[in-house]
N, C-alpha and C positions, 0 to 999 in steps of 0.2 A: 605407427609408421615412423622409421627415421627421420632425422633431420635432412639427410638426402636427399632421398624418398620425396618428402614436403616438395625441396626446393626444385621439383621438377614441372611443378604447375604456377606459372606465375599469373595464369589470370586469379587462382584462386591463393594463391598466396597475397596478394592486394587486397584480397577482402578478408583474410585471416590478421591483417595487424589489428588487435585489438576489436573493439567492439565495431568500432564506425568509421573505417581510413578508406573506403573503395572510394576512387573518384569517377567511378561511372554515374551518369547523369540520366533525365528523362524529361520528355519535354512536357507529360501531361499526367494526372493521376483522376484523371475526375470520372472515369467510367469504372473505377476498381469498385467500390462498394454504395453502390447510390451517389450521396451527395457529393460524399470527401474523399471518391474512389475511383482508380482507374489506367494504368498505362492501355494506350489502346493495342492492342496484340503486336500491330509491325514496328511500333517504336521500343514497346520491351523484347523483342527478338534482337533488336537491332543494342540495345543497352545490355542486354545475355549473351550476346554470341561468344562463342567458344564451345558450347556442352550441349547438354539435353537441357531445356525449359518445359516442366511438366504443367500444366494450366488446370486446374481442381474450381468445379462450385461446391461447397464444403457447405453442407447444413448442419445446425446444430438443433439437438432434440430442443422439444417443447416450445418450438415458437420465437420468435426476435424479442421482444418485450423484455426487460431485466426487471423487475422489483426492488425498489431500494427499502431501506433500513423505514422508511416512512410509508411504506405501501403504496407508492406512486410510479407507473411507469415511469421513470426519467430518463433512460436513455433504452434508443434501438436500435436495439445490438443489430450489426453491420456485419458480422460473421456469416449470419445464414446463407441464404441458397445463391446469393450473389459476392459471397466474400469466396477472396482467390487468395488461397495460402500455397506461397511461391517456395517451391525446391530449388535447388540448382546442382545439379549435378555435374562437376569436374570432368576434364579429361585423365587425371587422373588417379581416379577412385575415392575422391575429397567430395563431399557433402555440405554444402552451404544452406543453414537454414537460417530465413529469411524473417524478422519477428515483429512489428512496431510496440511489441512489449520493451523493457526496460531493465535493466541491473540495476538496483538500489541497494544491495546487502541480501533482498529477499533469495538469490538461488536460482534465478530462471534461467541464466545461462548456464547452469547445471542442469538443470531439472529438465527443459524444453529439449535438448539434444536427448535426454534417453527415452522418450517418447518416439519422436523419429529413428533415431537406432532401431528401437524396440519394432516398429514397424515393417521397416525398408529391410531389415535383415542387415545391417551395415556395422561396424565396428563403431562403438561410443569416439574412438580415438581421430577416426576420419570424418566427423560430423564437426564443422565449423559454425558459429552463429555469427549473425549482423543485426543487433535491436538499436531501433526507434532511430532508422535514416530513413527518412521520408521521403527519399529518391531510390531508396532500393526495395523497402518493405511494403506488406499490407499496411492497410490503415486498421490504427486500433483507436478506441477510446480512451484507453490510458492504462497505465500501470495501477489500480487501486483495489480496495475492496475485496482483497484474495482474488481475486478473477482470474489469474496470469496459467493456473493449470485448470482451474472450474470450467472457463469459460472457453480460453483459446486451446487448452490443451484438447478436447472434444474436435474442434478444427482440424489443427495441427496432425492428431493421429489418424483421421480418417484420409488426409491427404497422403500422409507418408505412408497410408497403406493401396492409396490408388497409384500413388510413383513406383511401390514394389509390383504392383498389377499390369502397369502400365512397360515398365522395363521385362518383367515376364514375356512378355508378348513381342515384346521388341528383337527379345534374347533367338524367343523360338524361331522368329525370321531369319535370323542371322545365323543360328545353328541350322533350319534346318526339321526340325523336331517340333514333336507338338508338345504345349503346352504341359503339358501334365506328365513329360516325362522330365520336367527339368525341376530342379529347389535350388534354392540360394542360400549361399552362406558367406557372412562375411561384404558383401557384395559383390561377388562371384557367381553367376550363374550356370549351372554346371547339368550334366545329362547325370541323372541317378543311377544309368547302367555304366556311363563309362565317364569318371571324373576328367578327364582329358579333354574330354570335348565341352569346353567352357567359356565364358566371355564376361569378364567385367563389367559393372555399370557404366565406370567411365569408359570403355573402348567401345561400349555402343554407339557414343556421341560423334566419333570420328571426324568433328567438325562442322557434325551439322544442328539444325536447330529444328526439334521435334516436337511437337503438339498433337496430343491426343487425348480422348476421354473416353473413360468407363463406359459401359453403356449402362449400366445401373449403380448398386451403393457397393462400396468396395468389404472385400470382406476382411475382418478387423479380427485380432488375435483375441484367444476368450483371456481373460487373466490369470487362470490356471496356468498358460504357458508360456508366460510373460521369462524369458533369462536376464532382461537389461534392466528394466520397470521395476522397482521392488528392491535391487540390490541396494546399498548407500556407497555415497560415491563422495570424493572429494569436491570441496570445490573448485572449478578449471579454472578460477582466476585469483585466486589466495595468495600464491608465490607473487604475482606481478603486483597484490596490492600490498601485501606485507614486506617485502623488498623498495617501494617508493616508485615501482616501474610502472604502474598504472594512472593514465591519465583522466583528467576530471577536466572539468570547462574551464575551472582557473587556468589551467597547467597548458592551453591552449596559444598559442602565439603564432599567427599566421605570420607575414613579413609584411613591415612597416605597419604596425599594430602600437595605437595610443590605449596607455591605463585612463578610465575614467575615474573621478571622484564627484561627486553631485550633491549639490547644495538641497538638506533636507529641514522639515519644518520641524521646532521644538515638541510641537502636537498637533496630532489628528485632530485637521477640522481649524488649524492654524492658518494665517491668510498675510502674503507679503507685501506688504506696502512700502518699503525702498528698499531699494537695492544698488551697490554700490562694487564693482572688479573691476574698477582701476589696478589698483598692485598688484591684484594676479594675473592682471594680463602685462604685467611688467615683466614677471619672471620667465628669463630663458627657458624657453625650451614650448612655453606654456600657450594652451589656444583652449580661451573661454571662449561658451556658447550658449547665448541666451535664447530661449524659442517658445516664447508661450511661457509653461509653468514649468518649462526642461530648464537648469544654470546647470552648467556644468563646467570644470576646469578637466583637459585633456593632455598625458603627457605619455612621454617616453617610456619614463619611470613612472610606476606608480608614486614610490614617497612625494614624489616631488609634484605631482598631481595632487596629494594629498596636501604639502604645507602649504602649494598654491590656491588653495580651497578654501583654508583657514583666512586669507589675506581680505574673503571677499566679507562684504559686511553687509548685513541684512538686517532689517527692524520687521516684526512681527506683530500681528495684530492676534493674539492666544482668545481661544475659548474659555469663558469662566464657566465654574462652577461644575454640573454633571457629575457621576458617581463615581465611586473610590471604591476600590478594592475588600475597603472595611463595610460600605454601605451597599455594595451591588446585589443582595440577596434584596432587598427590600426593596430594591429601585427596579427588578424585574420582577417582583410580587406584583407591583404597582400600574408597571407598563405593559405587562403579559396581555396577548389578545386574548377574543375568548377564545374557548375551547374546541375543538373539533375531535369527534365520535371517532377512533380506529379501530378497536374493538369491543363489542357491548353484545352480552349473552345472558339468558336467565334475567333473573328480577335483583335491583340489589337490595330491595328494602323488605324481599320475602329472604335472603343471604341472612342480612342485619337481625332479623327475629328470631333464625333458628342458631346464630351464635352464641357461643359459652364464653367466649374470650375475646374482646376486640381491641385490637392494636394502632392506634392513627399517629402516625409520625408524619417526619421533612425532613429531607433528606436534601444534602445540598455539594453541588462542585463547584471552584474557583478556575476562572480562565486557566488553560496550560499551555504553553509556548510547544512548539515543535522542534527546535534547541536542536535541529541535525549540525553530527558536525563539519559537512561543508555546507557554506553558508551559498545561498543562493548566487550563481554567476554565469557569464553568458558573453560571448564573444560575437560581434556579427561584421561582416564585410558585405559592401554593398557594390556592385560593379555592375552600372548599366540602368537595367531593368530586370537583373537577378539579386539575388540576395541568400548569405549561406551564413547560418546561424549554428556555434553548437552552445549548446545550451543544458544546465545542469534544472533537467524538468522529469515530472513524471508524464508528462502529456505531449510524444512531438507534434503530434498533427495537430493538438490544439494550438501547441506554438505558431506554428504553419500556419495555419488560418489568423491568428493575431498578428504575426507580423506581416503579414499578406496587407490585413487593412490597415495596419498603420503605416505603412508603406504606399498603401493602394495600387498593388502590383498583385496580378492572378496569382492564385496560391500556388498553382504549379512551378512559378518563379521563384517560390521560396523554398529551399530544402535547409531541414533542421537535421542535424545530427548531437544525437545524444552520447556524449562516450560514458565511461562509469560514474554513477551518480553519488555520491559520500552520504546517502540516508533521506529520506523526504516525509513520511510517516505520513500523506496525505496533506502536506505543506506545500508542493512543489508542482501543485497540477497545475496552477498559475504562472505566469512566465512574465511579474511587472519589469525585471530585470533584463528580459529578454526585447521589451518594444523601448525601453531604453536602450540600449547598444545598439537597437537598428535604427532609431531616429539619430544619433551621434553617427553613428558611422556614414550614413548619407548626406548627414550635413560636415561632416571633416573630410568625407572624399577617403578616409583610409576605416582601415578596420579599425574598432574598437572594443575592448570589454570593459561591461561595469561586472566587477565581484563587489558584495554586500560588503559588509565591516559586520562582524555580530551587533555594535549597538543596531545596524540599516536593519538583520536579520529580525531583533527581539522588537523592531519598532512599527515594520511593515507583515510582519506575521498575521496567519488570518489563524487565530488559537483556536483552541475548541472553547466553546462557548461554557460561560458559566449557568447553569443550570441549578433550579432546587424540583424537589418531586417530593408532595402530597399524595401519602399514599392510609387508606382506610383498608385493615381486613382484617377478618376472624376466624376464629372453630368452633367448630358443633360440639358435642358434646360427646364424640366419640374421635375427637383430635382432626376431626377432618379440615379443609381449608373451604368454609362453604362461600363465603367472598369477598372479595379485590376489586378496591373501589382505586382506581391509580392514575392521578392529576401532573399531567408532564411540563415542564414548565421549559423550552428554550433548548432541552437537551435533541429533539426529534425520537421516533419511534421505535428506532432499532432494535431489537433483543429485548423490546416489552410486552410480547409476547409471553401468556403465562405457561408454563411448563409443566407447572404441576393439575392436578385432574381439580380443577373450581366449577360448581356451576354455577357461579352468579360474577359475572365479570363486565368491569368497565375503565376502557383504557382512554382515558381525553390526553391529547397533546396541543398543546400553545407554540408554536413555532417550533423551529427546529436548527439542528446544526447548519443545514443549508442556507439559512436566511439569515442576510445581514438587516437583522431587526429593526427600527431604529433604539430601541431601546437599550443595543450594545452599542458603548461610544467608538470601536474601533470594530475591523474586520472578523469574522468567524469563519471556521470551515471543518474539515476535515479531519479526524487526529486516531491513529491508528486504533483505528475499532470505535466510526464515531456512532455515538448517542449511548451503543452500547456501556462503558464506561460508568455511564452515569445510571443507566437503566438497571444493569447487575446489580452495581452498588445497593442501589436503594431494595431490590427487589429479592436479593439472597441475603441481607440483612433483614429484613423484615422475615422474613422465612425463618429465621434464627431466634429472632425475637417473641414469632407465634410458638414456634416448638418452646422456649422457655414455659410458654405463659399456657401448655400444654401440658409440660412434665416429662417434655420426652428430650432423649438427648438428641444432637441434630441430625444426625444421620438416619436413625429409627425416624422421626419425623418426615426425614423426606423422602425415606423410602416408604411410607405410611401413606403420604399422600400424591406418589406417582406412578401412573401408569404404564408411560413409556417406556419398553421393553429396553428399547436403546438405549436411552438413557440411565435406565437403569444398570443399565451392565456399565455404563462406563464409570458411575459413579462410587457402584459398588470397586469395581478394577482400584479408583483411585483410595478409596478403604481400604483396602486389601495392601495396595503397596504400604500407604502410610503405615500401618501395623500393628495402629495404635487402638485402642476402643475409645471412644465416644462417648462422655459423660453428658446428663443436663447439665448443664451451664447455670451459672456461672463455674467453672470445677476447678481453675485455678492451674488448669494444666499447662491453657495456652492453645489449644488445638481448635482451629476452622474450618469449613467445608464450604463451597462455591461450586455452583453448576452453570453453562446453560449451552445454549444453541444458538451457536454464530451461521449464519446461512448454512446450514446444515450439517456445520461440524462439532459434532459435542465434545462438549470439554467438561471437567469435572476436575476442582483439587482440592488438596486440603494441606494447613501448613500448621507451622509451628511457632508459637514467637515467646519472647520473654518481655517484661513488660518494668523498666524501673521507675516504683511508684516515685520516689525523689525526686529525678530530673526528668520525668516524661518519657524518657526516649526508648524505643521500640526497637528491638534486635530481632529479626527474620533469622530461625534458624537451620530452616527446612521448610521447601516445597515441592510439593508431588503434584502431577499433573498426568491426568491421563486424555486422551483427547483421539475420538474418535473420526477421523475425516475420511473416510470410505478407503477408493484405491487409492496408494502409498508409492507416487514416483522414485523420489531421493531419501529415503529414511533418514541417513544421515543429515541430510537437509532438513526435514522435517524438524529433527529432533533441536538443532540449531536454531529453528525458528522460535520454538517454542520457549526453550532457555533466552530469547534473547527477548519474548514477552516477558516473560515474570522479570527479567532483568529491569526491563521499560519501565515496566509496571509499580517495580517499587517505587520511582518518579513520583507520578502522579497520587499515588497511594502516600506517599510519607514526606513530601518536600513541597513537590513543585506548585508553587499558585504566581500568577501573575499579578507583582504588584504596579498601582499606579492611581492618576489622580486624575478626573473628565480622560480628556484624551492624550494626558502626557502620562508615558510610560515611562516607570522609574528602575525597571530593570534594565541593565543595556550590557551586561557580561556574569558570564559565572561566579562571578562575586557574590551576587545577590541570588540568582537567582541557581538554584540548588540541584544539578541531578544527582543520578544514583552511586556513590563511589563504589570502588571494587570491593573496599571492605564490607558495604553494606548487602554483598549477595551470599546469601543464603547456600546452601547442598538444593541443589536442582536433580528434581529423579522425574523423569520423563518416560509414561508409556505409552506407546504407541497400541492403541487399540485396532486388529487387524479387521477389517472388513471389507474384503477388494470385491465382493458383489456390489456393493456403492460406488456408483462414480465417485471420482476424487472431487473433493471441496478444497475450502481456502485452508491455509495452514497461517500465509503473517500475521493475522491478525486475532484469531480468538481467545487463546489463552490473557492476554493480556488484560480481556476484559472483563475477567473473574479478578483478577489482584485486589480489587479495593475492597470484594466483600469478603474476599477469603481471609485478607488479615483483620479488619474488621471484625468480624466475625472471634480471631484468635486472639485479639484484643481484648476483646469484652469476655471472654473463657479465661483469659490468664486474671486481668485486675478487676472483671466487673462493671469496668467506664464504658457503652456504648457511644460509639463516636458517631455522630451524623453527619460529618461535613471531612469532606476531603480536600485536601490532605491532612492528614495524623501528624500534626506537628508536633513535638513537646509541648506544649504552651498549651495546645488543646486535649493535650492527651493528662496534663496536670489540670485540667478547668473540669473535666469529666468525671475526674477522680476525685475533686473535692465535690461536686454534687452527687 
């Protein structure tokens, strides 16, 4: 559509600036999905007027119940038979779809419009998105966990196929004509004998406002006839963020908007005992605010928020002692609860007798920071008994409900808008940043943003936990894996799931990424592929290790001992590209193999690396990844995703560990604390293994969490040194190498 064209609808050009500029409003959401759901039908007609408002109960197969990485229901899913995924159709032939997903880099405002295209019959080009404004969208649970096409995309297309059902029927009124002599194209609804006789989506609306439902389940395109679905598309917001025309929560400036800067503790678990902002409440311009455990100086200017900051003087009372970064493997050997049963199969001590070769390692991870590069920030204005937040999060409605109670204003009071978020990797589902700027701005009377500083970023970060795993297994005597004795320590359960065919299996995990232990001195949470990470690691190295102590080279080994069809073909696909053949190990070549199943997307690579015995240091020179995730929305996307894992990946795999002492952190900028450079990325060869009889799974997250044993693995094949603990620094990659 031209630029013209466009500018002929101005209700839906206001909702086309960007991700979240519509100032339409709503007085209530609480009947939308159970708890945290709901415009009641005459106030969202009344907040939609202009178009068609189509109203969908949208079930999702197999039940509400999500499973996490730990086997525990945690969250219920609010999509099923009471979640309302909102169309809005234009007057003039513009498509608004409606999301409380999120933009972080992952693609969904790519990816979500060709689903609805692909549905509705509509042009990808006239399909506009608005995600995570909590006065215009459904409620979601959050941007995480690959869910964004897993879970809502299942939603999303059965709706966009009852809007095309629903406008059918609308058409046939208005033409005239029954049903089944009309198709649509384009969003054009036309009679098959005489294209003339035709009617747009948007000239159905003609100003009114229409609700209606299917009387049963909508009927959905097979995949076979997918023209939108499948093809690779650019991304629709690349120009605007590669030009600087994209805006983020920093970049946010209502009028008469004060910069915070806030008085922070030297360490976690630090406790103030005086306090002194005489001189910065001296400085022009400047208005300190003490409230409880909130100091904060407030300015015009940020710098000047910030030198006024420095002026305030504080005495601290620090925590002694607690563990170090050099001693924390021993400090959670020490404090680990006991164990809890996740998987246990067969006998292990009938395993242990009929073994030929038994292998008992530990395997260990150091904390890793989340290091996105926009640092958490969040702007909020408070007027009244309302409150409008945008806020750089992966969770609006979770914001929504926290600033609600720290506020203690009905949640419907508070609407969060999320514009494009600069990276969050499961950092960001948290909003401390965001009940800051709403306690300042209700107590200054005007708006305020606190944006983090990277040292606030590396200091209030909830990392992924450091983790070690005890892990016992063997083979028979005819190479088999007969069992997997596997002791979790702090990582959580995720993708410790065995893969390969054992019958004697026993999976115990001791806490998990979820739990702020006390045995970690500062926060944990989330970290792109959590527990995962840690689980791989130890569990496709050990794999490596048994095939050594087998005689076989690794890839005959684990096609030796796996049944899975699936899997098999993805891992064979990722052999086939690499090109290479597969020695026992140690062979000096360099060459690795990693598998596994990320909520049901398999992934399989295998890399390459060079190894100088000298100075330690590790050159990635190739990685292949082939990665099976059912149906395939945005290829192009896909494949981006996947390259920007192994990218991640080399991170945590070669550099990144959090250093620090009890609970002062000694990292506080890219100084010390090390990601991936450009020169360190490898030839990325990405196959997309096709399988669109599979619903679609997650795509951000799984490759990533093959990286550590993949090169591991290539590691110990190039110089012989098996590494157990990540990251593969030089220092340890030269300590490996003299034992």
């Amino acid at each position: 559509m031209s630029e013209d064209s466009r500018a002929k609808d101005p209700v839906n050009d206001e909702m086309r600036q960007g991700p979240v500029r519509s100032e339409m409003r709503r007085d209530t959401m609480e009947d939308m999905a159970g708890e945290a759901s709901g415009l009641d039908r005459r106030r969202f007609l009344q907040v939609m007027s202009g178009g068609i408002t189509v109203f969908f109960t949208v079930g999702l197969p197999g039940g509400s119940a999500m499973l996490t990485g730990d086997g525990k229901p945690r969250y219920q899913s609010r999509y099923p038979s009471d979640f309302n995924a909102y169309l809005r159709v234009g007057e003039h032939n513009r498509v608004t779809l409606l999301t409380g997903k999120i933009e972080m880099g992952q693609g969904a405002a790519t990816a979500l419009p060709l689903i609805l295209a692909e549905e509705m019959n509509v042009s990808v080009d006239s399909v506009d998105i608005i995600l995570g404004d909590t006065d215009l969208c459904p409620w979601d649970m959050g941007t995480f966990g690959s869910l964004t096409i897993r879970m809502f995309g299942p939603a999303l297309r059965r709706a966009s196929a009852e809007a095309r059902a629903v406008l059918m029927e609308l058409a046939a009124e208005e033409l005239g004509l029954p049903a089944d002599r009309l198709i649509v194209d384009d969003g054009v609804v036309m009679d098959i004998r005489d294209a003339e006789r035709s009617v747009s989506y948007g000239a159905l609306a003609r100003g009114r406002r229409i609700e209606r439902h299917l009387e049963g389940e909508p009927e959905l395109k097979p995949p076979a006839t997918y023209t939108v679905c499948g093809e690779p598309r650019k991304r629709r917001e690349a120009r605007e963020k590669v030009t600087g025309e994209a805006k983020y929560a920093g970049d946010i400036r209502p009028e008469g908007m004060l910069h915070a800067s806030l008085l922070r503790p030297p360490a976690h678990g630090a406790r103030l005992l005086e306090l002194d902002t005489s001189a910065a409440s001296r400085v022009e311009g400047a208005q300190v605010i003490q409230e409880r455990d909130l100091v904060a100086v407030l300015h015009e200017k940020p710098d000047l928020a910030a030198r006024a900051l420095e002026l305030v003087e504080a005495r601290w009372e620090e925590p002694s002692g607690g563990p170090t970064h050099e001693t924390i493997f021993r400090h959670l050997d020490a404090e680990a609860p006991n164990p809890e049963v996740y998987i246990e199969t067969g006998s292990l001590e009938q395993g242990r007798r009929q073994a030929r070769h038994v292998v008992e390692s530990t395997f260990y991870n150091h904390y890793v920071a989340h290091a996105p590069m926009e640092p958490h920030a969040a702007v909020a204005q408070v007027e009244g008994d309302r409150a409008t937040v945008w806020a750089s999060t992966q969770a609006p409605f979770g914001v929504q409900r926290d600033v609600a109670r720290t506020l203690d204003l009905p949640r419907e009071n508070v609407r969060v808008i999320t514009p494009w978020v600069g990276g969050g990797f499961g950092g960001k589902t948290g909003g401390g940043q965001v009940a800051e700027a709403a306690r300042l701005a209700r107590l200054a009377g005007r708006p305020v943003q606190v944006a983090w500083t990277r040292k606030e970023e590396f200091f209030y970060d909830t990392y992924r936990p450091a983790a070690l795993v005890k892990f016992n297994a063997g083979v028979d005597a005819g190479n088999r894996i007969v069992f997997w004795d596997y002791d979790n320590f702090f990582a959580g359960t995720r993708s410790s799931e065995v893969k390969y065919d054992v019958p004697h299996v026993r999976v115990l995990s001791r806490a998990g990424w979820r739990e702020d232990h006390p045995a970690h001195p500062f926060a944990v949470g989330a970290w792109r592929g959590p527990a995962s990470n840690t689980n791989v690691f130890a569990m496709e190295s050990q794999v490596d290790i048994l095939a050594e102590a087998a005689g076989m080279d690794p890839l005959e080994f684990r096609l030796h001992n796996l049944g899975d069809q699936r899997m098999r073909r993805v891992l064979q696909t990722a052999a086939n590209a690499f090109g290479h053949a597969f020695e026992k190990g140690p062979s000096g070549k360099g060459y690795g193999l990693a598998l596994t199943d990320y909520h049901g997307t398999y992934v399989a690579a295998a890399a390459e690396v060079a190894v100088d015995a000298d100075d330690g240091s590790i050159q990635v020179k190739r990685v292949v990844v082939a990665q099976d995730m059912g149906e395939i929305v945005n290829p192009a996307g896909a494949r981006l995703q996947v390259e920007g894992c192994v990218t991640m990946g080399l991170g945590y795999t070669l550099a990144e560990a959090l250093r620090f002492q009890g609970g002062k952190i000694l990292d506080e900028n890219f100084g010390t604390y090390t990601l991936p450079r450009l020169s360190w990325t490898p030839a990325i060869e990405v196959v997309l293994v096709q399988n669109p009889e599979v619903p679609a799974k997650g795509c951000g997250e799984p490759a990533i969490t093959v990286m550590g044993a993949v090169l591991a693995n290539a590691v110990c094949d190039a110089s012989g040194a098996r590494l157990y603990t990540l990251p593969m620094t030089p220092e340890r990659v030269r300590g490996a190498l003299r034992e």
